[in-house]
C-alpha positions in Angstrom: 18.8 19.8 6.7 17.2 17.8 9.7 19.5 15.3 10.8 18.4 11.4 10.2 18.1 9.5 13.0 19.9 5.9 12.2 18.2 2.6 14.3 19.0 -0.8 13.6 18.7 -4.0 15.4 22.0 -4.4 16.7 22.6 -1.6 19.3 25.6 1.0 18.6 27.1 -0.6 22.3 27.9 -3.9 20.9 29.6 -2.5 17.5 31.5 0.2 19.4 32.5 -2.7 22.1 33.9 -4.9 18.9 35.4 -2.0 17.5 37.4 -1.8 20.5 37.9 -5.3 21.3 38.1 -6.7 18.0 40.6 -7.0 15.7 41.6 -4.9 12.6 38.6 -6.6 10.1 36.4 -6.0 13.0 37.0 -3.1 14.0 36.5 -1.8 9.9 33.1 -4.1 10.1 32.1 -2.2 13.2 32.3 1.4 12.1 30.7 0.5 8.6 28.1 -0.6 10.5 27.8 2.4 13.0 28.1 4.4 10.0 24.6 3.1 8.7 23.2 1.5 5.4 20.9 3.9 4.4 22.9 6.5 4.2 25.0 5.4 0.9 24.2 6.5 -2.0 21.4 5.4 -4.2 18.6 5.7 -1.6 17.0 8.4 -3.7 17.0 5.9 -6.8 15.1 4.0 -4.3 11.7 6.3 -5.0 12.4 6.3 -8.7 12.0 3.0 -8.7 9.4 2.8 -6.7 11.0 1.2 -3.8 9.0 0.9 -0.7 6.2 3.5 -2.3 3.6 1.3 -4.6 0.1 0.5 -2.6 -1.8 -2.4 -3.6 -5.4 -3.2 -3.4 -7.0 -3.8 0.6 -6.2 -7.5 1.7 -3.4 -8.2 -1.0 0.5 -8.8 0.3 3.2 -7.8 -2.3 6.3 -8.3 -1.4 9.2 -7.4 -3.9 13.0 -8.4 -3.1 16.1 -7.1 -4.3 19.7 -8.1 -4.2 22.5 -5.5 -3.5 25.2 -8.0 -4.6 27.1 -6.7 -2.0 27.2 -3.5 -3.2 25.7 -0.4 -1.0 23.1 0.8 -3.5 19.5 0.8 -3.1 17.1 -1.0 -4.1 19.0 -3.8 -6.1 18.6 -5.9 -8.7 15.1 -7.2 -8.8 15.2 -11.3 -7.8 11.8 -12.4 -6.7 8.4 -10.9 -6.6 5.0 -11.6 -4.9 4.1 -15.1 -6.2 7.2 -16.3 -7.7 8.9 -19.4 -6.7 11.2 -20.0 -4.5 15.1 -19.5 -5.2 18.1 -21.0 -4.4 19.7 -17.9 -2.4 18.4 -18.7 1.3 18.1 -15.1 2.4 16.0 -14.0 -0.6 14.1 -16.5 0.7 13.6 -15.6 4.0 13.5 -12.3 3.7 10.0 -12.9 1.3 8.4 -15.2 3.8 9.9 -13.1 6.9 7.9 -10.0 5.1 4.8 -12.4 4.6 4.5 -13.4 8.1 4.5 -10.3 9.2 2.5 -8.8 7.1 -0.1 -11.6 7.9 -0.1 -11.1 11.5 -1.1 -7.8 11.2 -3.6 -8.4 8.6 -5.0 -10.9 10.4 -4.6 -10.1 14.2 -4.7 -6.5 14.2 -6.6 -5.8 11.0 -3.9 -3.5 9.6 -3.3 -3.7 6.1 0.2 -3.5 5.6 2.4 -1.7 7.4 1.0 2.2 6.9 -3.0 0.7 6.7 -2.8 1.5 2.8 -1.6 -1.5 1.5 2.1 -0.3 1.5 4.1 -2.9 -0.9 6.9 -4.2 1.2 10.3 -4.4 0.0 13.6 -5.9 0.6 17.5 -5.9 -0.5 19.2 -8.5 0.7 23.0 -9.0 0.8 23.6 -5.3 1.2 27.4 -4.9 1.5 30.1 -6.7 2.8 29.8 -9.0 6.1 27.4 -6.1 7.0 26.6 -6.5 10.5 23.0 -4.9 10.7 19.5 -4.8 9.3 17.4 -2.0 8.9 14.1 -0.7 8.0 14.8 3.0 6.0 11.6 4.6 6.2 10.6 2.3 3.1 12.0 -0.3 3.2 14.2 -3.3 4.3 17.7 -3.3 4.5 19.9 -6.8 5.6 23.1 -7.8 6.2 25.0 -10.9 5.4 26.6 -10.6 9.1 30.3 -11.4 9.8 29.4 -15.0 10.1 32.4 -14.7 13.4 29.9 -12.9 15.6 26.7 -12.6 13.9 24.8 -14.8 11.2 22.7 -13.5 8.0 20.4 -10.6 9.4 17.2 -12.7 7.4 17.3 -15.4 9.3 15.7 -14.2 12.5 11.8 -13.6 12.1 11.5 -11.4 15.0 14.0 -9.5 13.7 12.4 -8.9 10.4 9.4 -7.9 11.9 11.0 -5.6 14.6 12.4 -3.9 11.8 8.8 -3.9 9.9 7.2 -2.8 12.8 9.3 0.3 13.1 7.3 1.2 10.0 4.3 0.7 11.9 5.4 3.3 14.5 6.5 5.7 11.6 3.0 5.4 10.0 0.9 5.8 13.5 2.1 7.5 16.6 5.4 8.9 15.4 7.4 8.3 18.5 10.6 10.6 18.5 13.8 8.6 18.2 15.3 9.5 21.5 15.4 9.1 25.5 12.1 7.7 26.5 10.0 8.3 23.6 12.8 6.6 21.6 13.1 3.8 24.0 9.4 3.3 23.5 9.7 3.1 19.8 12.2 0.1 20.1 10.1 -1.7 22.8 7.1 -1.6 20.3 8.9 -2.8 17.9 10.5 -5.7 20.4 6.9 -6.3 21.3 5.2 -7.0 18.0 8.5 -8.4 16.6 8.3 -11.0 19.7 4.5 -11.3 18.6 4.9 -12.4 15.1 7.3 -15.2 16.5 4.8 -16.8 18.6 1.8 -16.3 16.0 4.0 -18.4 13.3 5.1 -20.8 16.0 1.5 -21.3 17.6 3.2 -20.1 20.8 1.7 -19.4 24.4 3.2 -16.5 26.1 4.2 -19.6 28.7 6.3 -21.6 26.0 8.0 -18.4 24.1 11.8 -17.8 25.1 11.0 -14.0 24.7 14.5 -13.5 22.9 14.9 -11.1 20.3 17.3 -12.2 17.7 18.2 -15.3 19.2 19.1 -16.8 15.7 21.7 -14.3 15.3 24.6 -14.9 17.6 27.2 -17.5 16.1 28.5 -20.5 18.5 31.8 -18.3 19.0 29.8 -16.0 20.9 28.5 -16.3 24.7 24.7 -15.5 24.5 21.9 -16.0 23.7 20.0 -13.2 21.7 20.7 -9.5 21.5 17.8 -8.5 24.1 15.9 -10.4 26.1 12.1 -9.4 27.0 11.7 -12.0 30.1 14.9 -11.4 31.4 16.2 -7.7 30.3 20.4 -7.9 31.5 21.2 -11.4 30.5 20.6 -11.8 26.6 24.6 -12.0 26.8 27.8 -11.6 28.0 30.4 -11.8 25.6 34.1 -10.9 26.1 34.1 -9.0 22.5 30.3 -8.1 22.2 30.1 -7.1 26.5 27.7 -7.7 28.6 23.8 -7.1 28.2 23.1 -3.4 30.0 19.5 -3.4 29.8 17.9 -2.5 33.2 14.3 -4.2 34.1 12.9 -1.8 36.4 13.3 2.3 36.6 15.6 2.6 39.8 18.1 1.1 37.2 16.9 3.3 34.6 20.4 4.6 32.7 20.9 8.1 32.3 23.1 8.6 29.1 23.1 10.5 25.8 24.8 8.0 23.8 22.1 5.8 21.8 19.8 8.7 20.8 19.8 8.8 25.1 19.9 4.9 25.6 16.9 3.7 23.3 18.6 0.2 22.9 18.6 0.1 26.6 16.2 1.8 28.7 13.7 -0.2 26.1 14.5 -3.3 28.8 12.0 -2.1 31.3 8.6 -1.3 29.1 9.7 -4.8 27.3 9.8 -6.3 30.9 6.7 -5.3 31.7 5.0 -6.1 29.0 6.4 -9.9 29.3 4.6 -9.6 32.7 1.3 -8.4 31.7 1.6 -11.3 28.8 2.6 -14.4 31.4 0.3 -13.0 33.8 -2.7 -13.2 31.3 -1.9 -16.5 30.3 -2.8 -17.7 26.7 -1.9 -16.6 23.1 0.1 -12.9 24.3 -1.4 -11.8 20.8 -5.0 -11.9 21.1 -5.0 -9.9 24.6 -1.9 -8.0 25.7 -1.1 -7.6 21.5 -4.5 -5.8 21.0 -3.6 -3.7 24.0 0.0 -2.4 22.8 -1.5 -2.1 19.4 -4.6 -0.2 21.0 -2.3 2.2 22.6 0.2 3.1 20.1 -2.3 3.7 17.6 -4.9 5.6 19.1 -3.7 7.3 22.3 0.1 7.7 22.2 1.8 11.1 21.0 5.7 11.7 19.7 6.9 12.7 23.0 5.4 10.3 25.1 7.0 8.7 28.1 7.2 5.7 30.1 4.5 7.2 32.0 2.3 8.2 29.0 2.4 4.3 27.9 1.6 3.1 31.5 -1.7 5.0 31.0 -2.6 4.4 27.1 -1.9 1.1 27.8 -4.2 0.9 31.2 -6.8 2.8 29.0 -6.8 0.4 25.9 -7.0 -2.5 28.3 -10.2 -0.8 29.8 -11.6 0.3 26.5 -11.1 -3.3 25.0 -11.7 -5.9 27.7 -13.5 -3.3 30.1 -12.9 -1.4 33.4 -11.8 -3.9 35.8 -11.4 -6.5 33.9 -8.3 -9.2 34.2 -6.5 -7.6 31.5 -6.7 -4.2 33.1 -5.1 -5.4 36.2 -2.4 -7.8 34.7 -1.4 -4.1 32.9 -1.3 -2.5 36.3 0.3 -5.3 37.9 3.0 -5.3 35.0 3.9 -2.2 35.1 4.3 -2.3 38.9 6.4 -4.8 38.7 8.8 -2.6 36.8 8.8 0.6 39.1 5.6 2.6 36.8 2.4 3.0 38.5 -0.4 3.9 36.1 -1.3 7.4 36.9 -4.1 7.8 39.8 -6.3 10.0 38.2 -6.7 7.8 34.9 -7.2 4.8 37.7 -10.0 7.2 39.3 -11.6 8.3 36.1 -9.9 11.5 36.0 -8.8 13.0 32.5 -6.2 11.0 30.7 -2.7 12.7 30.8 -1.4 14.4 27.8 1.7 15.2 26.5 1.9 19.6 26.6 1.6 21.1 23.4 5.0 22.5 23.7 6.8 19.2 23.5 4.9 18.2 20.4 7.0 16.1 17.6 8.1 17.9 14.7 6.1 16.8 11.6 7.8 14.1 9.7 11.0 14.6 7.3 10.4 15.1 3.4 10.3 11.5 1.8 14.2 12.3 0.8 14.8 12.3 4.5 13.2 9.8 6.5 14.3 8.5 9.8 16.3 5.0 9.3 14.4 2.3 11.8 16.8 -0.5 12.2 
């Protein structure tokens, strides 16, 4: 059986750090955690009730949310459905319009309709375990935690969160990254990217006035930081004497060599986040209706499982060229971005030359059975 690769929003260095520093309830929250949601039982009962599998008509949101009740079994009981009211449980609540914001920034920036471009119905359980420290996107759908409420709040109550998590799904549904090293790191960075995205589409936010945090609602007061990653300043999200300090690196000659992390996806994702932050504040503007369509452009169309930093240097360039035009002010804010991080887009694609493909033996295996999706989280 192929193994499943786990990814949630909180990185496995901050849980292993509290497992270590914490104390005894910690340490028990921590490895729950590291153990990953999605793997309890009653995912399969997921699909038999049609969990995360039920398309709807082109240009129509359905969103369906389930409470775990604390327990680990998927999908729930069934508490509110597209076009009911709202509730008194807060995180059903945001969770729902979380989903719907999402949802409509893709429908309406990107022209995707939903998150596999089929009109995939999106659904949620929320209050999934105890104090569960994580949320998750399984493959079909999404999977929060109350938090500890000592280090980290309810897992609904960040947006970008939800819609890293969503966006993961994207990935799954388009170019397929594989979860580890650089093409893993890439998959989180998307989903930083468009998570980021949604936040400053519902806000009405210029690239200038975003903080660029991700997760900045999670962190409680106890804890010294500010979000778990930041985009604008990879390295200083925090520095916590229980959670650590941040280790994401912002350019390659800091680039971290490691196989922990699926080979440091949670970190080495600092330096194509960094540089897309500088192609964004270079541009100026709305960072969704330029350097958005770019990223989109590029994972969508030209990207392949394997590919690398490098690969995404020159997709990127290309999508710019192809959407704005060669020479444009978008083209060179992506050159100059990723400069700026130690990646120079690739001379020959600069020249003209034939666009740089990953080699046919380094091509992704085809996706798992539906039983055995990869967990994005």
């Amino acid at each position: 059986m192929r193994r499943r690769v786990l990814c949630r929003i909180v990185p496995p260095h901050i849980l292993r750090n509290i497992a270590e520093r914490g104390d005894d309830e910690d340490r028990e929250r921590a490895h729950i955690a590291l153990e990953g949601a999605a793997q309890a039982r009653g995912q399969r009962e997921a699909i038999a009730h049609g969990g995360g599998l039920l398309v709807v008509p082109t240009g129509e949101k359905q969103r369906t949310i389930y409470d775990a009740r604390h327990r680990r079994e998927l999908p729930g009981r069934l508490v509110r459905s597209e076009g009911d009211r709202r509730t008194s449980d807060v995180a059903v609540n945001e969770a729902y319009d979380g989903c719907g914001r999402t949802y409509d920034f893709f429908r309406r920036v990107l022209g995707r309709n939903s998150i596999d471009d089929r009109g995939l119905r999106l659904d949620s359980t929320v209050h999934y375990g105890n104090n569960y420290d994580n949320a998750e996107w399984n493959g079909r759908q999404m999977i929060y935690g109350d938090g500890d409420g000592k280090y980290f709040r309810r897992f609904t109550s960040s947006l970008e969160v939800i819609a890293h998590e969503l966006a993961h799904g994207v990935t799954q549904h388009t170019a397929r990254l594989g979860y580890g090293h650089q093409s893993g790191a890439l998959s989180e960075h998307f989903s930083d990217v468009f998570g980021i995205l949604v936040k400053q589409y519902a806000r009405r936010q210029t690239a200038q006035r975003s903080d660029w945090l991700v997760g900045a609602e999670l962190l409680t007061e106890r804890v010294d930081g500010d979000a778990i990653r930041s985009m604008k300043a990879p390295g200083t999200a925090y520095d916590d004497r229980i959670l650590g300090s941040d280790p994401q690196p912002a350019h390659m000659k800091h680039f971290v060599k490691t196989e922990a992390d699926n080979g440091g996806v949670h970190v080495n994702s600092g330096i194509p986040n960094h540089a897309f932050y500088r192609v964004a504040t270079l541009l100026g503007g709305r960072a969704w209706e330029v350097a958005g369509k770019i990223w989109y452009d590029a994972l969508v169309h030209r990207l392949t499982p394997r590919a690398r930093f490098q690969h995404c240097a020159d997709a990127t360039w290309e999508s710019a060229g192809a959407l704005f035009g060669a020479g444009s002010a978008p083209q060179e804010a992506v050159l100059a971005g990723w400069k700026a991080v130690g990646i120079d887009v690739s001379a020959a694609i600069v020249a003209g030359g034939p666009r740089l493909h990953v080699r046919e033996e380094e091509t992704f295996e085809p996706p798992a059975p539906a039983a055995e999706l990869p967990i994005f989280v």
